[in-house]
N, C-alpha and C positions, 0 to 999 in steps of 0.2 A: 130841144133839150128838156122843156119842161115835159112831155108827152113821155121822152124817153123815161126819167126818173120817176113818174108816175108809174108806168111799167116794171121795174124794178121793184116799187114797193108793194106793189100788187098780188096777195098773198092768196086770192082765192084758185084752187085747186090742188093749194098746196097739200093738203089731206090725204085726196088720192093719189099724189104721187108719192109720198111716204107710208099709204095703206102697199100701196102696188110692190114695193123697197121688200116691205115687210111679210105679204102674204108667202112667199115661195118658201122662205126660213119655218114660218108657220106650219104652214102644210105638212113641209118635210118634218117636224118635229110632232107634228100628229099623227101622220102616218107611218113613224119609226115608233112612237108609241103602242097603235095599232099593234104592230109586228112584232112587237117583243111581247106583246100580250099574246097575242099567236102564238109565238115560238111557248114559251111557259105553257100556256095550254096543252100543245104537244106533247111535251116533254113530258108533263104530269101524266096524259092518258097512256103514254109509251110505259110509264115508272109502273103504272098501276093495273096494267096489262098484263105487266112481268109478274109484278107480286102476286094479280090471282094466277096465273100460268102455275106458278109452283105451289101454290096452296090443291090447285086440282092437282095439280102430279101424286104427291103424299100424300092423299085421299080418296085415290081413285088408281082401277090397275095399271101397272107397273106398262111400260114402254117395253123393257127388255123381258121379252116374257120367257126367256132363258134361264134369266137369274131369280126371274120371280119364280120360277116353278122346282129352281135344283137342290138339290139336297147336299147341302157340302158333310155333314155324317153320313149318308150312303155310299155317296157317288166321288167326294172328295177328300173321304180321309179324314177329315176334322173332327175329334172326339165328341159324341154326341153332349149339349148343353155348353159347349165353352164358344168364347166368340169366334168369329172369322176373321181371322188376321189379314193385315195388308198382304200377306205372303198368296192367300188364297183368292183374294178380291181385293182392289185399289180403287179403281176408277173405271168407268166404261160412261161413255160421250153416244149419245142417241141425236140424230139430225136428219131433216129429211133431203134427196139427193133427187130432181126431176121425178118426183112423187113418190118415190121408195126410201121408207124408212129403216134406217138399219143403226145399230151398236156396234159402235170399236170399243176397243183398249189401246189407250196409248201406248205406244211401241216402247218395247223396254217391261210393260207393265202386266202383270200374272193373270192370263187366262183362259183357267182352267175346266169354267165353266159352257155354257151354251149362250154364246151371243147373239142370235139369232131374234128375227121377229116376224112373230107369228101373224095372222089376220087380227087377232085382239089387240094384239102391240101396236099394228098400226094403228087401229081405231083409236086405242087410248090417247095416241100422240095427235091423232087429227082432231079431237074433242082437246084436247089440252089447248091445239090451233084455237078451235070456233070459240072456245070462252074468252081466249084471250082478244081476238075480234071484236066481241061483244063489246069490249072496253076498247079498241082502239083500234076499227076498221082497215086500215094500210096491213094490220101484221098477216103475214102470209109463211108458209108452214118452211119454206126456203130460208126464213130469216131467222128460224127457233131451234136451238140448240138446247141440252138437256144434259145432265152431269148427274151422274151416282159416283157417289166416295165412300169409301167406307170411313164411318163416322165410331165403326168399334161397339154400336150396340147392337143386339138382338143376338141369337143363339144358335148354333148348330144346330139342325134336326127340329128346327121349332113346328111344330103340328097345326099351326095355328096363323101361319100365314111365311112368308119371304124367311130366310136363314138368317138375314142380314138388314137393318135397318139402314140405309146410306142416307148421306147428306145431300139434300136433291135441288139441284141449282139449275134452273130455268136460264136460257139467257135470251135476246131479244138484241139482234147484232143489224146496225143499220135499217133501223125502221122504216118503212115504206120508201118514197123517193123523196130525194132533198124537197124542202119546203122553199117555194117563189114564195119573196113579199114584196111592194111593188118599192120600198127604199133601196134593199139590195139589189132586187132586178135592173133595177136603174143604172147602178152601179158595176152590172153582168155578174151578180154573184148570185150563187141560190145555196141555203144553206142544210145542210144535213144535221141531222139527230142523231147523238151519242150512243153509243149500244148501253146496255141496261140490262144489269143479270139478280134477280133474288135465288135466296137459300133459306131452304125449310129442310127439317129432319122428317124423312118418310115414318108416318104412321100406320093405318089399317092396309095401305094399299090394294084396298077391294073396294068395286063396285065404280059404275060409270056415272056418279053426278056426287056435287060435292056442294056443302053451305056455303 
């Protein structure tokens, strides 16, 4: 008896088996640490990919080289110097499709111009691609989406570049593949990144490189 209750009070190793209790909570709370440092990181180079994407678009040539080059006072009627109304231009969506780049207009939506794209149109859109890489390697030219609206400035007949200044919105639609981190892996979940779209008002729209 007495040998047994010795036993009992016999306290050493008890350390490591309260370290052992505790390491696995530890871990897991380090490594889900990790992981949302991760995911944040992502998410920021995704954010700031978009926003230069659309700073190159409105400073460099136009995607839709249809609309960059047409004359809505020649070619469509619009009194030379007044603006182009939604009636004449609204929206047209530039994206690329198994390597070819093209422009719609949402169905429903007025176009009267040339939506076509040219060898420059492509280029433009594949340099709009490689900047935005720069900042955040996964994006790939399938995941980038492009918006002209009319924003209601700039002038018919203007000599001096585009008829139309539209509101030009980049978008950046499920970035690369969902992101493993080894908490959720564990868990069998892998998680994906939010699509991400900036807007700038198109300026010079000339020339192939941009501050």
């Amino acid at each position: 008896m007495t040998r047994r209750a010795r036993l009992h009070r016999d306290q050493r190793g008890a350390t490591a088996a309260e370290f052992a209790l505790v390491l696995p909570i530890f871990l897991l709370f380090l490594v889900g640490l990790i992981d949302v440092g991760r995911y944040a990181w992502a998410v920021n180079q995704a954010e700031k990919a978009t926003q230069i994407g659309a700073r190159w678009a409105v400073v460099t040539d136009m995607v839709p080289s249809g609309l960059s080059t047409y004359s809505f006072a020649v070619l469509g009627g619009v009194p030379q110097g007044t603006p182009v109304t939604t009636a004449d231009f609204d929206k047209l969506t530039c994206q690329s499709t198994s390597g070819t780049v093209s422009c719609n207009c949402p169905t429903g939506s007025p176009c009267n111009f040339p939506t076509g794209v040219d060898a420059g149109g492509t280029l433009a859109f594949a340099r709009i691609v490689a900047r935005m890489q720069m900042i955040y390697p996964p994006v790939t030219a399938d995941r980038v989406s492009i918006d002209y609206v009319n924003s209601g400035l700039g002038y018919s007949g203007d000599p001096n570049g585009p008829d139309v200044a539209p509101l030009v919105t980049v978008r950046l639609g499920k970035p690369g593949n969902p992101m493993s981190f080894p908490m959720f892996f564990m868990l069998g979940r892998r998680v994906p990144l939010p699509s991400f779209s900036y807007a700038l008002t198109l300026e010079d729209a000339q020339g192939t490189i941009a501050n």
